[in-house]
Backbone and ligand atoms as CSV (ligand in chain L), in Angstrom:
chain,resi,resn,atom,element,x,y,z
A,1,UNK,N,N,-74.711,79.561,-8.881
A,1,UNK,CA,C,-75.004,80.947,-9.289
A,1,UNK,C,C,-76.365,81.014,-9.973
A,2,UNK,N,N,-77.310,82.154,-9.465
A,2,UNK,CA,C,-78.514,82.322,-10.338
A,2,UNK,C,C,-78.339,82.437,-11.290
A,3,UNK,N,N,-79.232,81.866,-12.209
A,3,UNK,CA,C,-79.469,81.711,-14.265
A,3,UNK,C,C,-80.968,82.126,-14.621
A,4,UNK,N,N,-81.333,82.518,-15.255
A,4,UNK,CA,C,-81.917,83.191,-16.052
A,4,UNK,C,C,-81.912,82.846,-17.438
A,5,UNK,N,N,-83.419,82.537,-17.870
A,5,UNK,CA,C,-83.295,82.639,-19.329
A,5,UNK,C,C,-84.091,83.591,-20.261
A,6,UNK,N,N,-83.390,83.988,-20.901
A,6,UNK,CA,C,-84.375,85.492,-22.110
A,6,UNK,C,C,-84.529,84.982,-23.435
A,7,UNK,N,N,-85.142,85.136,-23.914
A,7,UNK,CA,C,-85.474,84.928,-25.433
A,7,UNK,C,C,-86.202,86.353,-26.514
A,8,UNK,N,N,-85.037,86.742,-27.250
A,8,UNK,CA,C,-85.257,87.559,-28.033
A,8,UNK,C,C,-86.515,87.070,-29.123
A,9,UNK,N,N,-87.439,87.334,-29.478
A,9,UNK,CA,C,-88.461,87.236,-30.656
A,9,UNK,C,C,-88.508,87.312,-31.677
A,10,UNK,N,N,-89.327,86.849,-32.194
A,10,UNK,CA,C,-88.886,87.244,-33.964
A,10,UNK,C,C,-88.559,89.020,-34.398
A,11,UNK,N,N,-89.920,89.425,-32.918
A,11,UNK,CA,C,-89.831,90.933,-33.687
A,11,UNK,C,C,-88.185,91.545,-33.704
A,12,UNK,N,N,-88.006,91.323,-32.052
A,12,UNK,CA,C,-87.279,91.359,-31.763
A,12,UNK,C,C,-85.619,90.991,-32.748
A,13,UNK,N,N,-85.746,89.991,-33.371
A,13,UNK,CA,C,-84.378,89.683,-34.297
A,13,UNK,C,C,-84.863,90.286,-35.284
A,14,UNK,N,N,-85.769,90.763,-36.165
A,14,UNK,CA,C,-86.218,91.048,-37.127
A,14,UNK,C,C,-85.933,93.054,-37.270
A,15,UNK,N,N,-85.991,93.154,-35.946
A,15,UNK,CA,C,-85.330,94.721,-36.172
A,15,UNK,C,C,-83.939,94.943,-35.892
A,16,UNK,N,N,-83.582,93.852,-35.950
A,16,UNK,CA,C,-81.910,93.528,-35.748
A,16,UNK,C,C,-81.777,94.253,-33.972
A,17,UNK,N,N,-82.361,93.842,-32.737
A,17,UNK,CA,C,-81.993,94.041,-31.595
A,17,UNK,C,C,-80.905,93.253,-30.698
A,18,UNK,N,N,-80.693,92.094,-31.515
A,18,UNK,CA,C,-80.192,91.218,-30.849
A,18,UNK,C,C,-78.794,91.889,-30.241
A,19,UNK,N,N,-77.963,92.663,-31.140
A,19,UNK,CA,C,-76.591,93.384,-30.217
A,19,UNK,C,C,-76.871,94.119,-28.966
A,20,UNK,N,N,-78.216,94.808,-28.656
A,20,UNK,CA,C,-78.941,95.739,-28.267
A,20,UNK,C,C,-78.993,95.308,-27.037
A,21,UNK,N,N,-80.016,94.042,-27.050
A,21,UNK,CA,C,-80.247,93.595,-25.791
A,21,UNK,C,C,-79.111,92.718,-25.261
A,22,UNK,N,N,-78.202,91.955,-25.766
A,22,UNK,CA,C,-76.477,91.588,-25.305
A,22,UNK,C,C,-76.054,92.760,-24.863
A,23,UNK,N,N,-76.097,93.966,-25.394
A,23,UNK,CA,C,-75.155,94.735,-24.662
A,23,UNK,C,C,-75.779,95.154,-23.462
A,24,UNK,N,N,-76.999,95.491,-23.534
A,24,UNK,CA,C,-78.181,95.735,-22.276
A,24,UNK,C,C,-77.374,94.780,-20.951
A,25,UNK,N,N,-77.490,93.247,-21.371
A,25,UNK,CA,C,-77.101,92.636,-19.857
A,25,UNK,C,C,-75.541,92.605,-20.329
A,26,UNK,N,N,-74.685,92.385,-20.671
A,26,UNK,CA,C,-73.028,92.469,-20.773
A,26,UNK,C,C,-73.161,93.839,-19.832
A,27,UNK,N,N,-73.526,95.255,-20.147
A,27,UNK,CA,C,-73.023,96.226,-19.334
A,27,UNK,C,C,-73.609,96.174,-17.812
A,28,UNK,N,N,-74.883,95.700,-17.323
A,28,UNK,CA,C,-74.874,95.381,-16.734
A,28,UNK,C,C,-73.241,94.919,-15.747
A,29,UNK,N,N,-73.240,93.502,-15.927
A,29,UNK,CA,C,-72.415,92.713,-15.543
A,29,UNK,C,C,-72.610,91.295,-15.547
A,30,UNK,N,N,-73.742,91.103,-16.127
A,30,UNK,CA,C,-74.078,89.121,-16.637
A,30,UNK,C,C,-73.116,88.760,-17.116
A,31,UNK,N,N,-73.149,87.684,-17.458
A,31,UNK,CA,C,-72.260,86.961,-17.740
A,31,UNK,C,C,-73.676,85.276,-18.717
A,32,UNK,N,N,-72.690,85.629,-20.098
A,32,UNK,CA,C,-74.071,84.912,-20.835
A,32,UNK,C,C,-73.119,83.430,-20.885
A,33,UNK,N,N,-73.954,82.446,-20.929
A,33,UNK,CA,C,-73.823,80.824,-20.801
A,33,UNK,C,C,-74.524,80.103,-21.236
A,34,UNK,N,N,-75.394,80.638,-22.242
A,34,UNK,CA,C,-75.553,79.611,-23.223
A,34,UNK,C,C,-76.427,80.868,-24.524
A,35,UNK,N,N,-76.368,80.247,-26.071
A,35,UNK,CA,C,-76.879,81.452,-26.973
A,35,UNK,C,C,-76.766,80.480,-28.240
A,36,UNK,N,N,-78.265,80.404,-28.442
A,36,UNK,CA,C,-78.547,79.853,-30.132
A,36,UNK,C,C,-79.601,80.689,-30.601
A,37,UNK,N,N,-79.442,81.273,-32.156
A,37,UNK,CA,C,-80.313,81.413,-32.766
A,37,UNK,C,C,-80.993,80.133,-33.469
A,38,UNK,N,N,-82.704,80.194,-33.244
A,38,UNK,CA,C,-83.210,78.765,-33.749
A,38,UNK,C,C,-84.321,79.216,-34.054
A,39,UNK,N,N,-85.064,78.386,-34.912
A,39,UNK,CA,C,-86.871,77.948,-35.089
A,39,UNK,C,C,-87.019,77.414,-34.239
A,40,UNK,N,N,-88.596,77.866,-34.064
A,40,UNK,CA,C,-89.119,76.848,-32.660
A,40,UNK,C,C,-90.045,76.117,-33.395
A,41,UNK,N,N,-90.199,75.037,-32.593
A,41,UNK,CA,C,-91.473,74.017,-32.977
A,41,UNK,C,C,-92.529,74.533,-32.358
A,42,UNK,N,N,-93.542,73.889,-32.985
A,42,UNK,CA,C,-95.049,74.539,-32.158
A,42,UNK,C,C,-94.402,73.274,-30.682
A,43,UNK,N,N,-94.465,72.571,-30.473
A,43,UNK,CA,C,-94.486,72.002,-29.251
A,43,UNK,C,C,-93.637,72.778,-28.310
A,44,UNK,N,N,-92.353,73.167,-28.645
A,44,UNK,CA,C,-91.649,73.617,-27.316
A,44,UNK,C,C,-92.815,75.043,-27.170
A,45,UNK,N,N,-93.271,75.880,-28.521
A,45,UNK,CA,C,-93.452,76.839,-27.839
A,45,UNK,C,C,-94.712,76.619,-27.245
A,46,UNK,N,N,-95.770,75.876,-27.418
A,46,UNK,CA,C,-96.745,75.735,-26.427
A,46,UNK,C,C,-96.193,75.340,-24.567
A,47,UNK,N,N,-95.255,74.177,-25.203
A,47,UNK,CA,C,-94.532,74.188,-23.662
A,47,UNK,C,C,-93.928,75.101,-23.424
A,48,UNK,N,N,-93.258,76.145,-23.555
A,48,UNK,CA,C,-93.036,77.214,-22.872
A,48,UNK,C,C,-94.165,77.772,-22.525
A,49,UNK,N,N,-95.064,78.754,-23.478
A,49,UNK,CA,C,-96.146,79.505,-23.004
A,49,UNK,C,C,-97.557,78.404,-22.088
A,50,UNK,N,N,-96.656,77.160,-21.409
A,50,UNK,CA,C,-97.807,76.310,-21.560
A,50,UNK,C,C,-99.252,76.943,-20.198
A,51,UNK,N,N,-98.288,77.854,-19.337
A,51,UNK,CA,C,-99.583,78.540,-18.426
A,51,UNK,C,C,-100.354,79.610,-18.922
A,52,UNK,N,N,-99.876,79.835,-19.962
A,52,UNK,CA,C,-100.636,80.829,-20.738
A,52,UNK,C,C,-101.929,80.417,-22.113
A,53,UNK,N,N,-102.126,78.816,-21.674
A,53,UNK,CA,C,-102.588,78.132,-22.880
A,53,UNK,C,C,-104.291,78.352,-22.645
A,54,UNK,N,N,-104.702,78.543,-21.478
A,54,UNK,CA,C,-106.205,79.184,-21.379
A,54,UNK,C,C,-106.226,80.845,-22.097
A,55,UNK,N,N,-105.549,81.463,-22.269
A,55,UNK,CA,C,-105.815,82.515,-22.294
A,55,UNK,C,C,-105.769,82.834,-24.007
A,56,UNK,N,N,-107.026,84.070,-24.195
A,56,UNK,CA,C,-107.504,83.764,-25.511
A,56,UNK,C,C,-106.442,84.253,-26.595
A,57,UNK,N,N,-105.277,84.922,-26.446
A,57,UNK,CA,C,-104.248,85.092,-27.110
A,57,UNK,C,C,-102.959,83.815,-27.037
A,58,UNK,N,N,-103.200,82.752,-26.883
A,58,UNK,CA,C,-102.772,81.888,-26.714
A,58,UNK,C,C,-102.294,80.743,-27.911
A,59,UNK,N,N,-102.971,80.473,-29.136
A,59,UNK,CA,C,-103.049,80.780,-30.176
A,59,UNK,C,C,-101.765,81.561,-30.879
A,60,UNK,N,N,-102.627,83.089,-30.761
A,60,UNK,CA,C,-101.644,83.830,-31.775
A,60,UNK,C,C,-100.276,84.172,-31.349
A,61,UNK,N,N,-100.131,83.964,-29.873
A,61,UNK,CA,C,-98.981,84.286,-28.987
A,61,UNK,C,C,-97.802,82.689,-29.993
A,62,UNK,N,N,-98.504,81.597,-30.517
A,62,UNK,CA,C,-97.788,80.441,-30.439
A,62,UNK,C,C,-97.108,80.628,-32.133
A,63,UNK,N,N,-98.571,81.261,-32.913
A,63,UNK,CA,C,-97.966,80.961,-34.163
A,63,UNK,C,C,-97.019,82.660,-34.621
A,64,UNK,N,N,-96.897,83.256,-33.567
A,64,UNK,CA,C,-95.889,84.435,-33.444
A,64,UNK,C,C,-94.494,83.580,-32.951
A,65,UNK,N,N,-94.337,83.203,-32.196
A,65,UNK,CA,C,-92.984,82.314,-32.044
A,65,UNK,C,C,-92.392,81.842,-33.025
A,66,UNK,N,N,-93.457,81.180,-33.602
A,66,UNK,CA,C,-93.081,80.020,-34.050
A,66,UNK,C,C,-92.840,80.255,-35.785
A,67,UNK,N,N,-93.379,81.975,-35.821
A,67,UNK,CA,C,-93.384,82.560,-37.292
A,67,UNK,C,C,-91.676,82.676,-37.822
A,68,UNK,N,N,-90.535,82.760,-37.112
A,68,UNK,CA,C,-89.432,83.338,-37.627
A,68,UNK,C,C,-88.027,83.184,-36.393
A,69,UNK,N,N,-87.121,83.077,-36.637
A,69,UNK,CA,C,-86.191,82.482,-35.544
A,69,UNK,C,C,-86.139,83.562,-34.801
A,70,UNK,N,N,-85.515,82.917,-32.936
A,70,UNK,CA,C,-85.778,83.919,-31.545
A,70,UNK,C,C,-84.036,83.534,-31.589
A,71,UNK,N,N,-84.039,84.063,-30.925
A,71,UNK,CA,C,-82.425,84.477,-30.200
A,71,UNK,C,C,-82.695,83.482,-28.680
A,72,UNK,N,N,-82.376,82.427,-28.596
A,72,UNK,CA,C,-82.815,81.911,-26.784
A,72,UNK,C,C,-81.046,82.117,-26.228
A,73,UNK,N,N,-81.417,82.730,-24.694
A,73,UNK,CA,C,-80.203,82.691,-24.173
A,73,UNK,C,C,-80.548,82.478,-22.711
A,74,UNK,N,N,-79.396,81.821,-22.213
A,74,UNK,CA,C,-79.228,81.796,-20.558
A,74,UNK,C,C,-78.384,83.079,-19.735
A,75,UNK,N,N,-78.494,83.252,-18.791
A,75,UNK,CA,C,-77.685,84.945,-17.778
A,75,UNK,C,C,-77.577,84.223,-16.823
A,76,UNK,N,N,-76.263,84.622,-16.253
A,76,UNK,CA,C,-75.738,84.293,-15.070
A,76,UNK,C,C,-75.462,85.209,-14.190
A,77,UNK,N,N,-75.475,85.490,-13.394
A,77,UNK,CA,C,-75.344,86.612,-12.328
A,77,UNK,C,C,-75.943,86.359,-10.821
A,78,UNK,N,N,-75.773,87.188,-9.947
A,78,UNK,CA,C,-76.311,87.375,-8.684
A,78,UNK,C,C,-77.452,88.346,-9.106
A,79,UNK,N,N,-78.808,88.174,-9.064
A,79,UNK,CA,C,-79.640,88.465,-8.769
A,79,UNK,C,C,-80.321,88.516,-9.945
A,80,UNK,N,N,-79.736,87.795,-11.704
A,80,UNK,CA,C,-79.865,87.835,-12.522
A,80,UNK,C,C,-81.741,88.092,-13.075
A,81,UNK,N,N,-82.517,87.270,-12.068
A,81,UNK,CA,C,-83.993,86.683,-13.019
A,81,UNK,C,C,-84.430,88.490,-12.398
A,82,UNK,N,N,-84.212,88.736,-10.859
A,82,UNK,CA,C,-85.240,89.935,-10.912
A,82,UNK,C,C,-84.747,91.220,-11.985
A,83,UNK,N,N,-83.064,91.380,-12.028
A,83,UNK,CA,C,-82.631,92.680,-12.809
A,83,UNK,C,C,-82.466,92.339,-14.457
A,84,UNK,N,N,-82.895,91.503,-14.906
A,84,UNK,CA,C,-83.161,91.324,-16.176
A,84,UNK,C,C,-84.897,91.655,-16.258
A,85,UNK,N,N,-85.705,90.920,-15.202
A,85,UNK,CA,C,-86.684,91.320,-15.949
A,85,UNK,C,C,-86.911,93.403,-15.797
A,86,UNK,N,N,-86.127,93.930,-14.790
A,86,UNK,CA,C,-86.146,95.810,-14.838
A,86,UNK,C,C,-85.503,95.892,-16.208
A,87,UNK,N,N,-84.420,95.260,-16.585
A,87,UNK,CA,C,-83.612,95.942,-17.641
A,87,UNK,C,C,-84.911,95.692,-18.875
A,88,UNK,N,N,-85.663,94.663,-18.875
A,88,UNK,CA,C,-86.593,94.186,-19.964
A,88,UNK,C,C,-87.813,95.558,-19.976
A,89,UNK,N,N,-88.151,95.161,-18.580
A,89,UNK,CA,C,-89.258,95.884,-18.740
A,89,UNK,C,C,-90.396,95.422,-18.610
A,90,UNK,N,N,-92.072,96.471,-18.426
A,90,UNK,CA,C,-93.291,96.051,-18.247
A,90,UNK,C,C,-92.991,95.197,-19.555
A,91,UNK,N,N,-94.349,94.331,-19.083
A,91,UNK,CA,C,-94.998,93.056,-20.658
A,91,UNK,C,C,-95.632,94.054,-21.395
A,92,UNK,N,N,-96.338,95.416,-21.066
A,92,UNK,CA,C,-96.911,96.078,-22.217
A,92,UNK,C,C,-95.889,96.775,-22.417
A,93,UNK,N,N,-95.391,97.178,-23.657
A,93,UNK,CA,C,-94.654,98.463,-23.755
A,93,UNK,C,C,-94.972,99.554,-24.015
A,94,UNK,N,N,-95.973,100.124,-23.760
A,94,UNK,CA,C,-96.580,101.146,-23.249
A,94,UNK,C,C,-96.335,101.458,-22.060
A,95,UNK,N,N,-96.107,100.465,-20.817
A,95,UNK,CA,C,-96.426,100.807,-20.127
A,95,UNK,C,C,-95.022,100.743,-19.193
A,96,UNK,N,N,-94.358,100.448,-20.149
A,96,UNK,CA,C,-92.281,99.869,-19.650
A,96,UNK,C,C,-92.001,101.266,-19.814
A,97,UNK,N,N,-91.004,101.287,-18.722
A,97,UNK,CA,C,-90.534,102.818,-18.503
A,97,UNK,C,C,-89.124,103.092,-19.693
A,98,UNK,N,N,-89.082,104.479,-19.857
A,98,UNK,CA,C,-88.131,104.584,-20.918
A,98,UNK,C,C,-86.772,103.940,-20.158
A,99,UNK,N,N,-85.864,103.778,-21.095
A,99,UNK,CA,C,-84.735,103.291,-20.537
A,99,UNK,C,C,-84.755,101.602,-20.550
A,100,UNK,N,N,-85.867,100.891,-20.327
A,100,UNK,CA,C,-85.590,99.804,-20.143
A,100,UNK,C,C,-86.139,99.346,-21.814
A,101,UNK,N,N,-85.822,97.896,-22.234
A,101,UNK,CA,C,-86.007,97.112,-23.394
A,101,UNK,C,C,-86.635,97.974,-24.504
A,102,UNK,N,N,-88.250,97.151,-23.461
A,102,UNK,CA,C,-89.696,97.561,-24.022
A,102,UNK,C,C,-90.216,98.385,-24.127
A,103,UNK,N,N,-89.844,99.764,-23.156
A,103,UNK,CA,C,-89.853,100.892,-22.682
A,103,UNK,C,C,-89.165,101.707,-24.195
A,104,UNK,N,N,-88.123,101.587,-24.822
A,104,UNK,CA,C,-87.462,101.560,-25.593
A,104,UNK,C,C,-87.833,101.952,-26.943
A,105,UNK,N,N,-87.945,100.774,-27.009
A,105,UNK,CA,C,-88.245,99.684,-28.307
A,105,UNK,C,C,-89.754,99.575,-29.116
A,106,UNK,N,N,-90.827,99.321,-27.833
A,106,UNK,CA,C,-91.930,98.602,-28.105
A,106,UNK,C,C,-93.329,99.376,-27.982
A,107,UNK,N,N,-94.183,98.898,-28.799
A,107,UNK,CA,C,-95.777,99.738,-28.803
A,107,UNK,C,C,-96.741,98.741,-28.948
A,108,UNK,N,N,-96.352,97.056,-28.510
A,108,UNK,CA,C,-97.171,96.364,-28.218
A,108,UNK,C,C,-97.359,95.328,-27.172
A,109,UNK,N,N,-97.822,94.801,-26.889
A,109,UNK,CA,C,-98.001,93.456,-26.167
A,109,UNK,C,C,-97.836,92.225,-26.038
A,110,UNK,N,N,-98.338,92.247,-27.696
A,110,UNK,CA,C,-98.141,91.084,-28.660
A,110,UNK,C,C,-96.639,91.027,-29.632
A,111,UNK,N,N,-96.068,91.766,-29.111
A,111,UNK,CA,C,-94.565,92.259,-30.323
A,111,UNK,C,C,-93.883,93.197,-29.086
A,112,UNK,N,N,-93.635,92.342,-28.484
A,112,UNK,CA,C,-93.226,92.996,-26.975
A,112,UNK,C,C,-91.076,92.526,-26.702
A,113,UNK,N,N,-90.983,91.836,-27.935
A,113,UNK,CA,C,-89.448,91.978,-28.569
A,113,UNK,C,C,-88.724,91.012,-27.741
A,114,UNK,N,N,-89.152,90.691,-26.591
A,114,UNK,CA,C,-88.009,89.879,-25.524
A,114,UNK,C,C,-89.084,89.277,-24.297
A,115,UNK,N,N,-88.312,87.980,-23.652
A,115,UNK,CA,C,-89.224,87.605,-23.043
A,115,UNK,C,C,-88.039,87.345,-21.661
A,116,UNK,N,N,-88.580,86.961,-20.387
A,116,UNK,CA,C,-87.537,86.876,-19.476
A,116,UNK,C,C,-88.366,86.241,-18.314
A,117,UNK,N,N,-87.691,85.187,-17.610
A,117,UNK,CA,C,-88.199,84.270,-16.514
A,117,UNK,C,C,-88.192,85.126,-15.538
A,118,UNK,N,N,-89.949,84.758,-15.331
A,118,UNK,CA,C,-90.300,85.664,-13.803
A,118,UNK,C,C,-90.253,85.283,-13.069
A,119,UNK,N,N,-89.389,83.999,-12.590
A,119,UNK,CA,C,-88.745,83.541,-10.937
A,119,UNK,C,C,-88.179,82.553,-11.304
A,120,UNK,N,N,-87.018,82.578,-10.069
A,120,UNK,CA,C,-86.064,81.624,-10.039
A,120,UNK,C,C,-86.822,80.283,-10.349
A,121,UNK,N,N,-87.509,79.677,-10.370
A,121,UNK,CA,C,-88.295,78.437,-10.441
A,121,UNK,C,C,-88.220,78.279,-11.787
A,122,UNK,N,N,-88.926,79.474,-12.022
A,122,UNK,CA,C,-89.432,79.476,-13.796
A,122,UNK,C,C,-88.018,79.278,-14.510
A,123,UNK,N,N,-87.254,79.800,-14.382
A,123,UNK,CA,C,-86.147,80.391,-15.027
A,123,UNK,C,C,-85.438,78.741,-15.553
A,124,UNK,N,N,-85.884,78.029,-14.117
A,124,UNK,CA,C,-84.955,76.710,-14.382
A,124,UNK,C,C,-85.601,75.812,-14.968
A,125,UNK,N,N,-87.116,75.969,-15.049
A,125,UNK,CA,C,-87.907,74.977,-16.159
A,125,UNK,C,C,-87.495,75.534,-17.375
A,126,UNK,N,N,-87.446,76.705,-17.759
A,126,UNK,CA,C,-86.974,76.877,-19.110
A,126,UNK,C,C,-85.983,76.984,-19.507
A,127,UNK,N,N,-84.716,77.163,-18.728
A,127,UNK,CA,C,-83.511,76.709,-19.287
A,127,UNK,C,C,-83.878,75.287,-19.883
A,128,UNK,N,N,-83.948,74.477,-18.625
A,128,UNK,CA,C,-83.908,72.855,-19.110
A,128,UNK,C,C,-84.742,72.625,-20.570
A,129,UNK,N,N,-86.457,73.131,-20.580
A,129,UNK,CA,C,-86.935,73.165,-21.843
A,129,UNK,C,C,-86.078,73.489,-22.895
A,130,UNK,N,N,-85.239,74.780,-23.334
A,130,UNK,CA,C,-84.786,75.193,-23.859
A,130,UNK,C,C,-82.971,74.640,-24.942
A,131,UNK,N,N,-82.463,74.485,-23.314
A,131,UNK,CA,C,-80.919,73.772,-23.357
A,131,UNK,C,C,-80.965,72.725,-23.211
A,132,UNK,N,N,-79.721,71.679,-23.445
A,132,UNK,CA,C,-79.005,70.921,-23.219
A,132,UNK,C,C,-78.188,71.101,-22.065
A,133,UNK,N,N,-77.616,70.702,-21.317
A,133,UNK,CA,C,-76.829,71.051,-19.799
A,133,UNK,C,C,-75.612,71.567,-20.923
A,134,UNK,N,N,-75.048,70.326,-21.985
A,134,UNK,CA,C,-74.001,70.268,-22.688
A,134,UNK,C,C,-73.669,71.741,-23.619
A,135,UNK,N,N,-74.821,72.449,-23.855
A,135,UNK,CA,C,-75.046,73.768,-24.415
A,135,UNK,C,C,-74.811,74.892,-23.786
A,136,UNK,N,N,-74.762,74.989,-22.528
A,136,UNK,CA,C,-73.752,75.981,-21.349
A,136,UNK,C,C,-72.764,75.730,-21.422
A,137,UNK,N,N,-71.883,76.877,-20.896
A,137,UNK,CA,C,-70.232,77.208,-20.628
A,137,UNK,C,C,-70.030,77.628,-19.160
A,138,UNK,N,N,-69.446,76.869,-18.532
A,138,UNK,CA,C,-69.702,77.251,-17.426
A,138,UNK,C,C,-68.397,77.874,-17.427
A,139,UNK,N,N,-67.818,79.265,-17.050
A,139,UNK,CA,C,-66.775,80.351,-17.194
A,139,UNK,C,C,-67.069,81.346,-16.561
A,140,UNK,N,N,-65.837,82.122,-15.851
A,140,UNK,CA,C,-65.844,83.303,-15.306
A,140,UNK,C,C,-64.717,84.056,-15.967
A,141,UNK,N,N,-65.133,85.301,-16.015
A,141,UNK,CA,C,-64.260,86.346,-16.016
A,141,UNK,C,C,-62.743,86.266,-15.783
A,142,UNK,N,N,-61.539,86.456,-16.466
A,142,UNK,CA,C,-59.878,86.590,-15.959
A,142,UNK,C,C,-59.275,87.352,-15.950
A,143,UNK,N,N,-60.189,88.682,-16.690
A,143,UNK,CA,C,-59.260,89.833,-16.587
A,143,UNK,C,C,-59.940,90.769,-15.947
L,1,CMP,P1,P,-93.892,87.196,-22.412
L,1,CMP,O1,O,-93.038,87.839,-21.391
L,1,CMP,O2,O,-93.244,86.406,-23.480
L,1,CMP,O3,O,-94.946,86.254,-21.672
L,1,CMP,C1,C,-96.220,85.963,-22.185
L,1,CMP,C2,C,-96.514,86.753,-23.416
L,1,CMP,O4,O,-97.877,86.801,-23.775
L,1,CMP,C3,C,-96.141,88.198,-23.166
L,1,CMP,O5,O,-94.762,88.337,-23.118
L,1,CMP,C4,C,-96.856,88.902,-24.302
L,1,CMP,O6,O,-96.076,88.936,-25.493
L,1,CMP,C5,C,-98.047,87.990,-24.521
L,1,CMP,N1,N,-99.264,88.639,-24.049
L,1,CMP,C6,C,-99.598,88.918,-22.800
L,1,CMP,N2,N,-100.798,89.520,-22.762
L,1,CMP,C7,C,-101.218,89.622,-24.043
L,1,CMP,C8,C,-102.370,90.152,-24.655
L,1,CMP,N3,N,-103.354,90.708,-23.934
L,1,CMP,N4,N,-102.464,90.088,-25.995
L,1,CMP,C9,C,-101.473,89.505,-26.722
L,1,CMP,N5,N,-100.344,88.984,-26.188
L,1,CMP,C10,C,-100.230,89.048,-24.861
């Protein structure tokens, strides 16, 4: 089954969104399989943002991570990485349509509240960065 991983932000936990965006993919119909609130190290978060490490916000993009604990989670679903990133939204939020996350929520770029793997590829380097295999639940639905 496709997986997906999102990571709520500091801004993001810091305006208390975290029920917000759970309920966002729960109504959907995801199905979540893995969820820690944590600090990041500067290393994972350079390795995450690591294609983004030429670019001149690259820097402040790291010591924003790395300022205050993210919410990291995995989504499970059929078609999970493309309809998480609609439910998320544009990367500017300006420019995210109402209804979705960022669209929502957000009036920056840089404080853009949630982050979400833009292809199946991606999705599975950063689970692995992120998780432990042992840190998923692998479960379906019984009622
Ligand atoms: P995210 O989806 O986490 O992926 C890369 C992040 O870089 C993006 O969200 C933004 O938060 C950030 N970003 C992209 N462009 C800019 C920019 N021009 N200035 C500051 N941050 C940016």
């Amino acid at each position: 089954m496709e997986r997906t991983f999102l990571m709520i932000k500091p801004d993001g936990v810091q305006r208390n969104l975290i029920g917000e965006v759970i309920k966002r993919l729960e109504n959907k119909g995801f199905t979540l399989v893995g969820l820690k609130l944590m600090s990041v190290s500067q290393e994972l978060a350079e390795k995450h943002y690591d294609v983004h490490k030429e670019r001149p916000f690259f820097g402040s993009l790291v010591d924003f991570i790395i300022s205050s604990p993210v919410v990291a989670m995995v989504w499970e679903g059929e078609g999970v990485v493309a309809s998480a990133r609609k439910i998320i939204g544009a990367t500017d939020p300006l420019s995210a349509e109402p209804g979705t996350i960022r669209g929502d929520y957000g009036v920056s770029i840089g404080r853009n509240l949630i982050h979400g793997s833009d292809a199946i590829e991606t999705a599975q380097r950063e689970i692995s960065l992120w998780f432990k295999e042992e840190e998923l639940c692998h479960w379906q639905t019984t009622i």
